[in-house]
Backbone of each chain as ProteinMPNN parsed JSONL, in Angstrom:
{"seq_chain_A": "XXXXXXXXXXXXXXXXXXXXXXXXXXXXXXXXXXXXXXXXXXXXXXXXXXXXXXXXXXXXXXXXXXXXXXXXXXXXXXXXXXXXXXXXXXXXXXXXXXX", "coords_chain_A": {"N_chain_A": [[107.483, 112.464, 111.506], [105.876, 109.959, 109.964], [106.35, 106.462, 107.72], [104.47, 106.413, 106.564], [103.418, 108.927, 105.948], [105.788, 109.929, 104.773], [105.621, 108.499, 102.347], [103.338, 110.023, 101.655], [104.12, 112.982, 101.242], [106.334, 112.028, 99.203], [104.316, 111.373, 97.661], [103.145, 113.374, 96.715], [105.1, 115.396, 95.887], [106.269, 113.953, 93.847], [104.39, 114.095, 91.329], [103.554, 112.656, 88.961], [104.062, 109.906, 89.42], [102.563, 107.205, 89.872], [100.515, 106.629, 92.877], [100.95, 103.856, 94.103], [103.057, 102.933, 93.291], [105.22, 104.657, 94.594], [104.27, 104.121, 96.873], [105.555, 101.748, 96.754], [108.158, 102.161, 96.305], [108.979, 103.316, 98.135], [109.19, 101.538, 100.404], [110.818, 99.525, 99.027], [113.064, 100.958, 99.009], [113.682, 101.456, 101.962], [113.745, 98.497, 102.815], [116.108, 98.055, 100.819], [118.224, 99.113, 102.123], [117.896, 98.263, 105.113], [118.555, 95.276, 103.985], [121.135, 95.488, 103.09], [122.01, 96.267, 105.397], [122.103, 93.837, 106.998], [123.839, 92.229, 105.6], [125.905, 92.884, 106.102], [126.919, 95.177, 104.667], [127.915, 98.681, 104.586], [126.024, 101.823, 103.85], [126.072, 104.146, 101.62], [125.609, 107.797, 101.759], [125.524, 110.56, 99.776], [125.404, 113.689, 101.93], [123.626, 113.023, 103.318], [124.047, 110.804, 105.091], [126.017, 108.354, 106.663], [125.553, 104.734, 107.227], [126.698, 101.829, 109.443], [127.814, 98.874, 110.196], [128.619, 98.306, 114.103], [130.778, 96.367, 116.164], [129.503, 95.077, 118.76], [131.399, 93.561, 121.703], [131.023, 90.126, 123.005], [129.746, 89.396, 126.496], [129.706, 89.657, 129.835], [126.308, 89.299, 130.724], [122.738, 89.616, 133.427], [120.486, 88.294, 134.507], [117.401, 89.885, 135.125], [115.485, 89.095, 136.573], [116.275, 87.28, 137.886], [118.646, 87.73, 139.152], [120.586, 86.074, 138.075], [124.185, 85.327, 136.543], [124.486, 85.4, 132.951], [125.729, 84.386, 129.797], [126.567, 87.408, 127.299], [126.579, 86.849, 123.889], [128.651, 88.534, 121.59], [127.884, 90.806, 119.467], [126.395, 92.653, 116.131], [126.133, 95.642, 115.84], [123.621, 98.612, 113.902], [124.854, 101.459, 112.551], [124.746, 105.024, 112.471], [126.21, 107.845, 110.52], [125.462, 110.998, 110.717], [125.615, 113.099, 107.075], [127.826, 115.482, 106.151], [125.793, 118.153, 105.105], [123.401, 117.883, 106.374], [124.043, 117.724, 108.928], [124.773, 120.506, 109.066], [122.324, 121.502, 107.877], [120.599, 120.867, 109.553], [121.473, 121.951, 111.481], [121.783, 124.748, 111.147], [118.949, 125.508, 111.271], [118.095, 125.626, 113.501], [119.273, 127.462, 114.604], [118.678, 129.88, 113.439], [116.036, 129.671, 114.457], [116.34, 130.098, 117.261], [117.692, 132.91, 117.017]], "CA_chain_A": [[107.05, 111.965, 110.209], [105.986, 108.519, 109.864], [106.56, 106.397, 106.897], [102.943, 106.854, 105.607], [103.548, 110.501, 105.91], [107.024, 110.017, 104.292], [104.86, 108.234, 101.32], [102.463, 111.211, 100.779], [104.615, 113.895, 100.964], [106.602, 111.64, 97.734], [103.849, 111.467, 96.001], [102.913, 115.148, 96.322], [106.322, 115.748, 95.632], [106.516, 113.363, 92.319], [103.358, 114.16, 90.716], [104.147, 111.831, 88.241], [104.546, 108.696, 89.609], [101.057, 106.444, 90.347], [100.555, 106.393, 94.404], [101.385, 102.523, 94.722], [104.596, 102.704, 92.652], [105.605, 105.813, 95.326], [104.427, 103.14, 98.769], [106.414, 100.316, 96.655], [109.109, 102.037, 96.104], [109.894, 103.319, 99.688], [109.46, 100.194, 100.901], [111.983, 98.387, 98.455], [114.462, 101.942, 99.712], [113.727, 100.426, 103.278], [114.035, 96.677, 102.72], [117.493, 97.997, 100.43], [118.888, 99.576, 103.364], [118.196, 96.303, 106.075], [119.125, 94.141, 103.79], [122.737, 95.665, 102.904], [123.02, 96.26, 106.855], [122.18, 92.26, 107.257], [125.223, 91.217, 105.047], [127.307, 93.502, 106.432], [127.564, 95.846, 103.794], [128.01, 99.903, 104.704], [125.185, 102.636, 103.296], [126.792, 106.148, 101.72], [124.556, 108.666, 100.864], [126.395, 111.634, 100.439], [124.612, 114.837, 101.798], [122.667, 112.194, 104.31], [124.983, 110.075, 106.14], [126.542, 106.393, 106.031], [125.131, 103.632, 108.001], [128.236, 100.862, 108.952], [128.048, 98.271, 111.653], [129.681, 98.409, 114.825], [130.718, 95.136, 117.115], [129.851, 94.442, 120.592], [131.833, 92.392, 122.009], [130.852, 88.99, 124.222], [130.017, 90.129, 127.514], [128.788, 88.685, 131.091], [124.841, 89.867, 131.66], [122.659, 89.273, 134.277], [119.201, 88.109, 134.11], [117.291, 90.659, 135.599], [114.46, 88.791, 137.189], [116.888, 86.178, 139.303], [120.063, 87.748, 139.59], [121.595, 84.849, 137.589], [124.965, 85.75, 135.514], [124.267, 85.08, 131.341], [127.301, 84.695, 129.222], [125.939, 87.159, 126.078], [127.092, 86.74, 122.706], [129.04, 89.159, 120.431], [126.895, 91.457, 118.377], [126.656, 93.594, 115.75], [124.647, 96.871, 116.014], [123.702, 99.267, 113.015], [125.272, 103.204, 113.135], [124.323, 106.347, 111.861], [126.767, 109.555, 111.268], [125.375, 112.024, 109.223], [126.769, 113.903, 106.57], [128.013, 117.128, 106.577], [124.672, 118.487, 104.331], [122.276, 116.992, 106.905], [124.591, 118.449, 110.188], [124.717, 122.023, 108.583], [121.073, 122.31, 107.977], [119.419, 120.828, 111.007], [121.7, 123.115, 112.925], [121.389, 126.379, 110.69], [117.761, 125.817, 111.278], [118.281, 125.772, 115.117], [120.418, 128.534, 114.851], [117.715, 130.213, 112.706], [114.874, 129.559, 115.757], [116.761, 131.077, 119.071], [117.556, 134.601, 116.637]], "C_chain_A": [[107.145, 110.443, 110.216], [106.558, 107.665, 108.544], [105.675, 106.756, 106.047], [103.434, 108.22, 105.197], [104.475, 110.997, 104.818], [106.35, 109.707, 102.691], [104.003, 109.078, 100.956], [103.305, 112.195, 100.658], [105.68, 113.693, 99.456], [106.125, 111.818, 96.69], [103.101, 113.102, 95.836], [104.279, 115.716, 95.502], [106.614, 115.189, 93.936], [105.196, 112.433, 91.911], [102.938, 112.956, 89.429], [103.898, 110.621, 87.885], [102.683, 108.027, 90.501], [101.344, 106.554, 92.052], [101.24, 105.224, 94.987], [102.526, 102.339, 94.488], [105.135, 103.893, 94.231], [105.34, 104.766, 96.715], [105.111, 102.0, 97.951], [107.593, 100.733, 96.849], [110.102, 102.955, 97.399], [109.682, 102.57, 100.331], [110.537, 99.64, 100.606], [113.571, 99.539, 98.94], [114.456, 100.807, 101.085], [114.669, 99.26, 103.377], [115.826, 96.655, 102.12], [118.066, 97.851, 101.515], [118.929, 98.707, 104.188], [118.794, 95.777, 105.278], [120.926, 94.126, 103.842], [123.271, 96.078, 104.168], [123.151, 94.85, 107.167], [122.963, 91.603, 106.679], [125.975, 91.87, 105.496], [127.271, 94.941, 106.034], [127.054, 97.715, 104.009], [126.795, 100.373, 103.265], [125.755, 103.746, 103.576], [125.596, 106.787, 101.052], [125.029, 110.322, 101.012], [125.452, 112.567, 100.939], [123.522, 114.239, 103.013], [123.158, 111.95, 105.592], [124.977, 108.807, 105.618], [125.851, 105.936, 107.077], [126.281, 102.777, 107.702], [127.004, 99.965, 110.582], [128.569, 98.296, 112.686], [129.668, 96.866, 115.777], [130.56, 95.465, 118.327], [130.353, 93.383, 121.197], [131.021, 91.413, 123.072], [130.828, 89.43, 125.539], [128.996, 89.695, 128.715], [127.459, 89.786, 131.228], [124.418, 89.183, 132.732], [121.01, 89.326, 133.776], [118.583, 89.144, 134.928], [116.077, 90.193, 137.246], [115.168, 87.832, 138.571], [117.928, 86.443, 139.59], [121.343, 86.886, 138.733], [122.88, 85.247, 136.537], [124.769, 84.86, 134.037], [125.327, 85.554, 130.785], [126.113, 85.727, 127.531], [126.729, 87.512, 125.008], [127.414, 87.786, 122.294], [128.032, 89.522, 119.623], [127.467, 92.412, 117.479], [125.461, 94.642, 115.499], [125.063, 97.966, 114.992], [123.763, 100.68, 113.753], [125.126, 103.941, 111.974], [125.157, 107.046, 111.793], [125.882, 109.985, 110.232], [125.959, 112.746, 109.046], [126.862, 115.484, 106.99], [126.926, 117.956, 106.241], [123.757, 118.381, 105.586], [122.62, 117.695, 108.581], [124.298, 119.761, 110.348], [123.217, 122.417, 108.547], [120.213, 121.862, 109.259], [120.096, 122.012, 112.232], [121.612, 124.265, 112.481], [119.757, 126.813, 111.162], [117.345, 126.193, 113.0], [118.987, 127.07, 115.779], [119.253, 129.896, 114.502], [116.405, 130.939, 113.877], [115.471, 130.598, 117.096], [117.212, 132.104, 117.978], [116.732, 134.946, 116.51]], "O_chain_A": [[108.171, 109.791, 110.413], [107.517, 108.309, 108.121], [105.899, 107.307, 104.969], [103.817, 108.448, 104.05], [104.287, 111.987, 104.111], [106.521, 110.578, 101.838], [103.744, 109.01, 99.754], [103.286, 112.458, 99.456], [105.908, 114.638, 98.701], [106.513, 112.122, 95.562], [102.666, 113.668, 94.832], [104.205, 116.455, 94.521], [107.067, 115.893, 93.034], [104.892, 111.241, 91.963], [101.767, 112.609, 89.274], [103.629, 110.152, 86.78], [102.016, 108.48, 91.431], [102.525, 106.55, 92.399], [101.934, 105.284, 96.002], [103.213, 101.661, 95.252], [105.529, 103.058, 95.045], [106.245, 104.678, 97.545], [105.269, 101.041, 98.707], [108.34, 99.995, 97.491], [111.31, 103.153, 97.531], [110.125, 102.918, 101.426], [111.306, 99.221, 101.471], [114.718, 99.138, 99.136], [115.023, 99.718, 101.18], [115.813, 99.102, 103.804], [116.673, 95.854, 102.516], [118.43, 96.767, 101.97], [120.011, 98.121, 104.239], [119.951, 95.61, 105.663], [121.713, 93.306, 104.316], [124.472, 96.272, 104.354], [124.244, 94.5, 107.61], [123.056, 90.409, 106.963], [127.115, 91.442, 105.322], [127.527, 95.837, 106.839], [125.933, 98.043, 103.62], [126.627, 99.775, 102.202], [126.002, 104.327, 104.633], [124.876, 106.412, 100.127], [124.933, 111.065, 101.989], [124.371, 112.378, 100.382], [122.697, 114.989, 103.534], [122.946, 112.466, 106.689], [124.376, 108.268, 104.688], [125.502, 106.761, 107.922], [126.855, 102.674, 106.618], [126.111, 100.27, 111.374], [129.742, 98.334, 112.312], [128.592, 96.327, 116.034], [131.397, 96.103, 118.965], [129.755, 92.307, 121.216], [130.388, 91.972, 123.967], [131.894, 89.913, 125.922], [127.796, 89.454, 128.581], [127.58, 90.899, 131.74], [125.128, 88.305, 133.222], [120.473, 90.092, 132.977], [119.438, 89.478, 135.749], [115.944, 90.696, 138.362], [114.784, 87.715, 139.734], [118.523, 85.638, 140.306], [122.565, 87.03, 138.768], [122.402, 85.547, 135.443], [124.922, 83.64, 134.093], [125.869, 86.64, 130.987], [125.255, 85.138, 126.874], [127.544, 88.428, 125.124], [126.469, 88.555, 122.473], [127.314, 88.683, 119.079], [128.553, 92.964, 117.655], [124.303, 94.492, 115.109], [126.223, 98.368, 114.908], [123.236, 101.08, 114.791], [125.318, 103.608, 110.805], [125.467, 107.388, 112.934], [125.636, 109.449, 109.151], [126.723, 113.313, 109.828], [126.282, 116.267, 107.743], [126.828, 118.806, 107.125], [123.209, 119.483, 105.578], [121.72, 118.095, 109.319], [123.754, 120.253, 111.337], [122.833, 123.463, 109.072], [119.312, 122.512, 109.789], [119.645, 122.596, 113.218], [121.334, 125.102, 113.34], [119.354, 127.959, 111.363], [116.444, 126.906, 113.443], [119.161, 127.481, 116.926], [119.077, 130.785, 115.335], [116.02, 132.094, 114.061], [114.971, 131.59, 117.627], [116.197, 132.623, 118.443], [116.597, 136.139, 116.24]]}, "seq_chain_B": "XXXXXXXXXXXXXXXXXXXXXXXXXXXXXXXXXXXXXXXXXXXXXXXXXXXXXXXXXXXXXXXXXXXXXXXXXXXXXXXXXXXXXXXXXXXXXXXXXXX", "coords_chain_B": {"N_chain_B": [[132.725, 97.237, 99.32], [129.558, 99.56, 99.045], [126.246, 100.392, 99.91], [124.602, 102.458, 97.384], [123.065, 105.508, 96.106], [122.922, 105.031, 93.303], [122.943, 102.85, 93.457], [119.88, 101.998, 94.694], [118.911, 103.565, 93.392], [118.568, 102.149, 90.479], [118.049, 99.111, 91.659], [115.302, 100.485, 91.904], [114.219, 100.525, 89.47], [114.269, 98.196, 87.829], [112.927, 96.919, 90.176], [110.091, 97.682, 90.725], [109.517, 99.176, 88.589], [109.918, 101.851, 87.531], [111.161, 104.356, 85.836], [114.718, 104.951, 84.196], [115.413, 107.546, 84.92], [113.168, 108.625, 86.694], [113.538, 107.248, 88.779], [116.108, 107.847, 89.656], [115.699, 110.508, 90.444], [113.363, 110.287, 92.427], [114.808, 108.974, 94.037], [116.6, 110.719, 95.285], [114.493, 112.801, 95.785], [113.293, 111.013, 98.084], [115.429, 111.158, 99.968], [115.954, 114.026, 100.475], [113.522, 114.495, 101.625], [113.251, 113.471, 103.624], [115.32, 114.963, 105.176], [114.248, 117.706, 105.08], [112.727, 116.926, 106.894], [113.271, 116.81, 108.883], [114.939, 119.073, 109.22], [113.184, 120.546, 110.185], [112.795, 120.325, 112.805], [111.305, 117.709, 113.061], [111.042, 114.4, 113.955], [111.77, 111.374, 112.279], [110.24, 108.757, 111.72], [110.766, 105.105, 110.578], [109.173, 102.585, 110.357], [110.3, 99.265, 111.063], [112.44, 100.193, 110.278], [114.299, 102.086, 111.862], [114.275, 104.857, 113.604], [114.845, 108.421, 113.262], [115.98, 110.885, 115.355], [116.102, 114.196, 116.909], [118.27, 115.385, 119.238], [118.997, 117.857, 121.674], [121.956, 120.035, 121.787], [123.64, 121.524, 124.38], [125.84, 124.419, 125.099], [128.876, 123.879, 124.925], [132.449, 123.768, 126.787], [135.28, 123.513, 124.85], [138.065, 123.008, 123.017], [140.613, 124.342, 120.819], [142.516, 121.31, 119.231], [145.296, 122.102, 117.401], [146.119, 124.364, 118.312], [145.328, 124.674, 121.094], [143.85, 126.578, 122.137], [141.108, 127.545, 124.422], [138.086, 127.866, 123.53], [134.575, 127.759, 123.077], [132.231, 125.237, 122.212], [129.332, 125.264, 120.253], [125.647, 125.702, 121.338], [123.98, 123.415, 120.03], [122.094, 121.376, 117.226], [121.794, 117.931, 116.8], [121.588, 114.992, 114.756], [120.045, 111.798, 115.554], [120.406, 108.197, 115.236], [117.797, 105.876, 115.964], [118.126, 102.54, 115.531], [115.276, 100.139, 114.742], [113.464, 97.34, 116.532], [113.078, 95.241, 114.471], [115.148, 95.434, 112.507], [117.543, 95.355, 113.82], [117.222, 93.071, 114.995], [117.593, 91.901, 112.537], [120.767, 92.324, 111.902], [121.94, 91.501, 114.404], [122.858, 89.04, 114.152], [124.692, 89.242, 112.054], [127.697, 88.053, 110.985], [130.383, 88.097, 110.575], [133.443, 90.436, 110.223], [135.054, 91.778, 113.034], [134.352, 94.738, 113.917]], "CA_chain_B": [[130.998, 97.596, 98.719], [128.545, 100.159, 99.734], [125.323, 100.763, 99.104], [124.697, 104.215, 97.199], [121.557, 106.289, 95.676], [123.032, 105.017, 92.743], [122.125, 101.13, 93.162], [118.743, 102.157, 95.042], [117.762, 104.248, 91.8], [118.482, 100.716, 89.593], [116.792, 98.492, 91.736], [113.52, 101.185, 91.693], [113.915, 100.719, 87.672], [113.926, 96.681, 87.884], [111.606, 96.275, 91.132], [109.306, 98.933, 90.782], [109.526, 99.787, 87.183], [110.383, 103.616, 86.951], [112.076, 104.85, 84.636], [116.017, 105.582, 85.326], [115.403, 108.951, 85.544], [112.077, 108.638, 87.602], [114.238, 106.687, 89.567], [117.137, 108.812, 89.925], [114.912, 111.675, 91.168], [112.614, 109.725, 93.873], [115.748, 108.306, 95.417], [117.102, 111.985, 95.592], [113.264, 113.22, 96.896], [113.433, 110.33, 99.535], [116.72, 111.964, 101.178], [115.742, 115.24, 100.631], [112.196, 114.871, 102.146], [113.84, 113.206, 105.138], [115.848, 115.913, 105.445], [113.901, 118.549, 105.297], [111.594, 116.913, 108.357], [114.817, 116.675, 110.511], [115.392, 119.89, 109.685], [112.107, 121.392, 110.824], [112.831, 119.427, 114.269], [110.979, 116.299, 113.666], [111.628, 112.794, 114.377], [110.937, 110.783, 111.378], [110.041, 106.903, 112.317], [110.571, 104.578, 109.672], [109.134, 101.28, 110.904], [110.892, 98.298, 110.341], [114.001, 100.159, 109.806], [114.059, 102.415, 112.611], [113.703, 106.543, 113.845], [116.108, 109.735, 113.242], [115.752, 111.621, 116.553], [116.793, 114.883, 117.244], [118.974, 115.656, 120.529], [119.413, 119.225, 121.504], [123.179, 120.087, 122.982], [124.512, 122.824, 125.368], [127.263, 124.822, 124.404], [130.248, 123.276, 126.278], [133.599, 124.202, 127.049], [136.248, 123.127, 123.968], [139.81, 123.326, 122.311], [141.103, 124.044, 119.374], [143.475, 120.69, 119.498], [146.021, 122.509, 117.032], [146.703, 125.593, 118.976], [145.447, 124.707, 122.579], [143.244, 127.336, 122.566], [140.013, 127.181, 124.714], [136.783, 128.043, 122.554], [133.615, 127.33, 123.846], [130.949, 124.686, 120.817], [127.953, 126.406, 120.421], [125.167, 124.749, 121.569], [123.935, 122.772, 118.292], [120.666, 119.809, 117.198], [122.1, 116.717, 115.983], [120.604, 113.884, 114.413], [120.999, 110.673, 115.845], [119.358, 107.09, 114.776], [117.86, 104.415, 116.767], [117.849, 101.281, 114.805], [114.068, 99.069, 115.01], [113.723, 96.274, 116.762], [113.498, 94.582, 113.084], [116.415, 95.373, 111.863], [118.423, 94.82, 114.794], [117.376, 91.366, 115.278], [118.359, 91.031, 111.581], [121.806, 92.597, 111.812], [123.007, 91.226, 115.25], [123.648, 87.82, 113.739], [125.833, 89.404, 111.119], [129.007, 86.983, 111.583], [131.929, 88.951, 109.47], [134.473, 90.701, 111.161], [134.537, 92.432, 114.461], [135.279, 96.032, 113.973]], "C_chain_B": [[130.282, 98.296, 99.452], [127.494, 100.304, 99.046], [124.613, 102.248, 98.796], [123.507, 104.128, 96.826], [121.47, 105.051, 94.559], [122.389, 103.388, 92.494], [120.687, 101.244, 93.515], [118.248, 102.458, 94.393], [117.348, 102.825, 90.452], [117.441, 99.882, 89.854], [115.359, 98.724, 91.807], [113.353, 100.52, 90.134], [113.562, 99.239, 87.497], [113.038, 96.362, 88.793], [110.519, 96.638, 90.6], [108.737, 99.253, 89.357], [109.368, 101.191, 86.749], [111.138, 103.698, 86.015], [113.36, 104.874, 85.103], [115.6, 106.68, 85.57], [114.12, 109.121, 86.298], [112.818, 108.181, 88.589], [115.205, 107.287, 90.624], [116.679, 109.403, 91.307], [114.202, 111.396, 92.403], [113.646, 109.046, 94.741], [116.396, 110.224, 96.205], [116.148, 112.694, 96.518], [113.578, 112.157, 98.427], [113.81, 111.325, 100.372], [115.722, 113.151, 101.571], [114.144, 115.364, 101.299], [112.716, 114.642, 103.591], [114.43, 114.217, 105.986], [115.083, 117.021, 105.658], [112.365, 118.461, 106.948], [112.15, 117.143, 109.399], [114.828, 118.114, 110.698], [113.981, 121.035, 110.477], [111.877, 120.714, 112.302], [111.944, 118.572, 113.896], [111.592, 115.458, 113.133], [111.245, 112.353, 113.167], [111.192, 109.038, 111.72], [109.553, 106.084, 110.758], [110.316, 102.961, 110.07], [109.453, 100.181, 110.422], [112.146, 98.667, 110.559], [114.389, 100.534, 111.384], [113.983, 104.492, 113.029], [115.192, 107.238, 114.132], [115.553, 110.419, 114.591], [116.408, 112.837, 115.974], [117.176, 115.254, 118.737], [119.429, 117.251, 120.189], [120.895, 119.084, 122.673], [123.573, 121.105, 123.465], [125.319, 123.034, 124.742], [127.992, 124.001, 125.478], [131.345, 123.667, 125.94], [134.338, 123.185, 125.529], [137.679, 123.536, 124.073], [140.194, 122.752, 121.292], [142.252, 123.401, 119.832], [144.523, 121.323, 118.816], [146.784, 123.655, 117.963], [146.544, 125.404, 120.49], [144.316, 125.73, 123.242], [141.864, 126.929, 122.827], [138.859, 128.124, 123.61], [135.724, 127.276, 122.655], [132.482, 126.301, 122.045], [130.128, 125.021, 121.163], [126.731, 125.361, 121.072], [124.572, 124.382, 120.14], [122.493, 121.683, 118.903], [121.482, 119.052, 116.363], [121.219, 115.914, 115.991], [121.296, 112.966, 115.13], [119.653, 109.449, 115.606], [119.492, 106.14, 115.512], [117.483, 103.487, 115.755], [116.575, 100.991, 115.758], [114.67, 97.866, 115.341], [114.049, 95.199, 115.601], [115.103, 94.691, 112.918], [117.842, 95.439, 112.928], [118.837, 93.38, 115.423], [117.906, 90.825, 113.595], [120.161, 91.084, 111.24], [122.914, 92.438, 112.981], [123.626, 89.901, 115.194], [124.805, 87.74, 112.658], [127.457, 88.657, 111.554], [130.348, 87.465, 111.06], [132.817, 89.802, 110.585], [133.964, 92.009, 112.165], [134.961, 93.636, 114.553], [134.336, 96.538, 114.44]], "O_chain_B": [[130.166, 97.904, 100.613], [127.506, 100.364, 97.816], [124.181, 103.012, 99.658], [122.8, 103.134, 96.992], [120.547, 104.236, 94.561], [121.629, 102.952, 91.629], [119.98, 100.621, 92.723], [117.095, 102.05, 94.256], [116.319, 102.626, 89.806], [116.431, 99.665, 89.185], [114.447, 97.898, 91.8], [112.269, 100.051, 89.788], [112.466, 99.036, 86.974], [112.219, 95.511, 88.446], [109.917, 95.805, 89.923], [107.56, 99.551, 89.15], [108.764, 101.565, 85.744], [111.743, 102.759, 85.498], [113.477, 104.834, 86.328], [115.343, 106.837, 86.763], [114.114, 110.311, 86.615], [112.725, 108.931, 89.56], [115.186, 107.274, 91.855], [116.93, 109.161, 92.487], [114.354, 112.13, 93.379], [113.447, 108.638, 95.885], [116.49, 110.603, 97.372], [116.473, 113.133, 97.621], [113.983, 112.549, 99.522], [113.183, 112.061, 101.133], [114.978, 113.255, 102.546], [113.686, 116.502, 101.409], [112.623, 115.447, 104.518], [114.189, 114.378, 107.182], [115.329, 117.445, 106.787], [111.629, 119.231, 107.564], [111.774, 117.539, 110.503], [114.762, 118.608, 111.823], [114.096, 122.064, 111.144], [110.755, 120.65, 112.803], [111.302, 118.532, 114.946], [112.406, 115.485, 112.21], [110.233, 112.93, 112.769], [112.234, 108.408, 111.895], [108.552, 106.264, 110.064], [111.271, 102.184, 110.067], [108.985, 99.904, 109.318], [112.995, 97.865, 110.949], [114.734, 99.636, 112.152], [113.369, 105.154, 112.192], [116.173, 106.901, 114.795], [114.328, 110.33, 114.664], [117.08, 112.816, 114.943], [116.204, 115.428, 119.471], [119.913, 117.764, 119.18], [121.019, 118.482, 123.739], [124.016, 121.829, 122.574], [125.756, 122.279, 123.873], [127.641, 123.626, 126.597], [131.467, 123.992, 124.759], [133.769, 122.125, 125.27], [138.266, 124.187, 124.937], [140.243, 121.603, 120.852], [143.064, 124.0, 120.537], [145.368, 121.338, 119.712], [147.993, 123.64, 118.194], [147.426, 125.855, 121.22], [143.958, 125.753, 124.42], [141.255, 126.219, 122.025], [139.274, 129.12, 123.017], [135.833, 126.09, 122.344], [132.205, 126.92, 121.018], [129.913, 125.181, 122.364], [127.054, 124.187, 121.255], [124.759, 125.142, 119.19], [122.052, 121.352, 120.003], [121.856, 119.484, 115.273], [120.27, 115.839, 116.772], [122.496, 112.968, 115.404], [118.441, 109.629, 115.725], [120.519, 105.545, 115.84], [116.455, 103.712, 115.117], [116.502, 101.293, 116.949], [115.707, 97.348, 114.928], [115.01, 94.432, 115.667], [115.982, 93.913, 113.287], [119.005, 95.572, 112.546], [119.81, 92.826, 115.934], [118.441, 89.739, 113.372], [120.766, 90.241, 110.578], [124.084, 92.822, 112.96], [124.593, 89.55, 115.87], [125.555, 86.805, 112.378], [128.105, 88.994, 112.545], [131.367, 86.862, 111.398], [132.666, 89.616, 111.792], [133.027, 92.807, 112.123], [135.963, 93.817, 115.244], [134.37, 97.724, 114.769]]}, "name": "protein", "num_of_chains": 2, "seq": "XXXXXXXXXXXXXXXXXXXXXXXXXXXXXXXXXXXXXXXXXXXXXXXXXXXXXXXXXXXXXXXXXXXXXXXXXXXXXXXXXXXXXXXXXXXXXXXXXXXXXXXXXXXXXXXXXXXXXXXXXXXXXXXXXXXXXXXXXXXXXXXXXXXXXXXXXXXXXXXXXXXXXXXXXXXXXXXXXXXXXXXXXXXXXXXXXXXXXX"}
């Protein structure tokens, strides 16, 4: 499922709501979500999962093309668990398939 | 600070202009559409942000750490998320603490 995809099946879903308001407003979900990983700041969604940061530390690379050792910087990289809701049904449904 | 449904449904009502309770509800559809793609095995790719995979796992050997006793995990589908190049280049300059 792409996002487009993710955007029609919304607005099938919430009949309701004009088409453009439904692609604005999973965009501005999106853009939420980066932005509150780009200050830092943890995403709970119960029934989903959290998004947090995790650090990498500073660490010697190597260029790949010349061999040359590159000192590279300390990072931080965005993480996924999901919740318990989200664990339970992708695997009931798997469970579901091989019976 | 985290960021919940609960602020994502607000800023729909001020960005967007839904209603709260239009609001509410399309942050709740989001999840729940997401969810229900995962759970029919697909991938859903949210560009920009980045894509839920699913990984299938073998049963493998276990133990219950309390008792000691061996007990085999079933084999199971978990989700797992690759962050987009986007939002990786915006969240590896995050400078706050190193956990």
């Amino acid at each position: 499922m792409t996002k487009s995809e993710l955007i029609e099946a919304l607005a099938r879903r919430q009949t309701h709501l004009a088409f453009g308001d439904v692609e604005l407003a999973v965009k501005s979900v999106i853009e939420q979500m980066s932005h509150a990983l780009a200050q830092g700041e943890r995403i709970e969604v119960r029934g989903f999962g959290s998004f947090a940061l995790h650090y990498r530390p500073p660490r010697m690379g190597r260029n790949p093309k010349t061999g040359e050792a590159v000192a590279l910087p300390g990072k931080h990289v965005p993480h996924f668990k999901p919740g318990k809701e989200l664990r339970e049904r992708v695997n009931l449904a798997l469970q579901a398939e091989m019976a | 600070m985290a960021l919940t449904k609960a602020e994502m449904a607000e800023r729909l009502f001020l960005e967007v202009g839904l209603n709260k309770r239009e609001a509410k509800e399309f942050v709740d559809a989001y999840f729940e559409v997401v969810r229900e793609a995962l759970e029919r095995g697909e991938q859903v790719k949210l560009s920009g942000f980045g894509n839920f995979d699913l990984r299938q796992k073998n049963q493998r050997p276990g133990r219950n750490p309390k008792t000691g006793e061996e007990i085999p995990i079933s084999a199971r589908r978990v989700v797992t998320f690759r962050p987009g190049q986007k939002l990786k280049v915006r969240v590896e300059s995050y400078a706050g603490p190193r956990e």
